[in-house]
Steps between C-alpha positions, in 0.01 A plus 500: 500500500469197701780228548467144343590253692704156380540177602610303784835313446553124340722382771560203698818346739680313230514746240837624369414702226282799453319697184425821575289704280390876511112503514193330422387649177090554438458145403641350762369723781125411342581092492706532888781337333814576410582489122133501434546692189469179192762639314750592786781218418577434889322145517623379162877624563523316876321208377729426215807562786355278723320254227145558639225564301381811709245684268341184499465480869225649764592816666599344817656199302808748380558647794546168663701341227728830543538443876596120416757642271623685774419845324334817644283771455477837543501835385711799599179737537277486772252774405514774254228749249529390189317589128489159289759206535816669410812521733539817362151609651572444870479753783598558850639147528517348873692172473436195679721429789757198353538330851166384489688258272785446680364423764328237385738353250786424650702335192437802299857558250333618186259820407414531155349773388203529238593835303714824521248623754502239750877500442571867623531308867765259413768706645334456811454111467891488425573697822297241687760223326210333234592416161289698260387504156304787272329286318287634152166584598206245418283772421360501151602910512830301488554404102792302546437123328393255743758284399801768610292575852477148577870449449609783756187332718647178483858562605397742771239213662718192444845620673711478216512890401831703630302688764575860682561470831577817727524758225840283343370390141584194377607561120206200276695370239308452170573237248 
């Protein structure tokens, strides 16, 4: 079977965080967009973070707004064969190569991951000295309550979250 290709990274110079997902599910390959799938929870999680209203924005709109925030965009799969939109599903991976990003965004301390399959890499990220966070998944597979995910979402995006750093875990305290 033929590879699917995904999308070209949300990046830009002043950045200093990143969200890195796995792959574009069905949805969002059809609309070119990432998180195109309505009931994927991505737009409405980082827009409650950040206090935008993204799902009410254009296309173009969010990404911008997520630039301004200083937040990127990526995911950790460059191509792959894949049955349906499930993580589960995918096939003969390749991954996209990271210092595309790096490159380009120089400020870069943070990479936050979207799910436990994006997440598999964040050994690598804490070899390379970036904080890192697993964050729940904003896929509606995911059945977690919104209000639980966005929690997690907020203290990974906002800097106050104990983060790992170069495999030594930071212990979270919960009240």
């Amino acid at each position: 079977a033929k590879g699917t290709k995904g999308f070209p990274p949300i990046i830009d110079a002043n950045m200093d965080k990143c969200i890195l997902g796995s792959f574009p599910g069905v949805a969002s390959l059809v609309k070119a967009q990432y998180y195109g799938q309505p009931k994927n929870h991505f737009w409405r999680l980082v827009g409650a973070v950040i206090e935008e209203p993204l799902p009410a924005m254009e296309y173009q709109q969010r990404l911008d707004t997520l630039l301004k925030h200083r937040i990127g965009l990526w995911d950790i799969i460059e191509s792959c064969v894949r049955e349906g939109s499930l993580d589960s599903n995918i096939r003969n991976p390749g991954h996209n190569d990271f210092a595309r990003v790096t490159e380009v965004a120089t400020k870069l301390r943070r990479v936050c991951f979207n799910g436990k399959t994006a997440g598999k890499l964040e050994p690598l990220f804490q070899e390379r000295g970036f904080q890192t966070a697993v964050l729940p998944s904003s896929s509606p597979a995911n059945t977690m309550r919104f209000e639980t995910k966005l929690e997690q979402w907020r203290l990974a995006l906002t800097h106050r979250a104990p983060m790992r750093r170069g495999g030594r875990t930071k212990a979270a305290t919960r009240a």
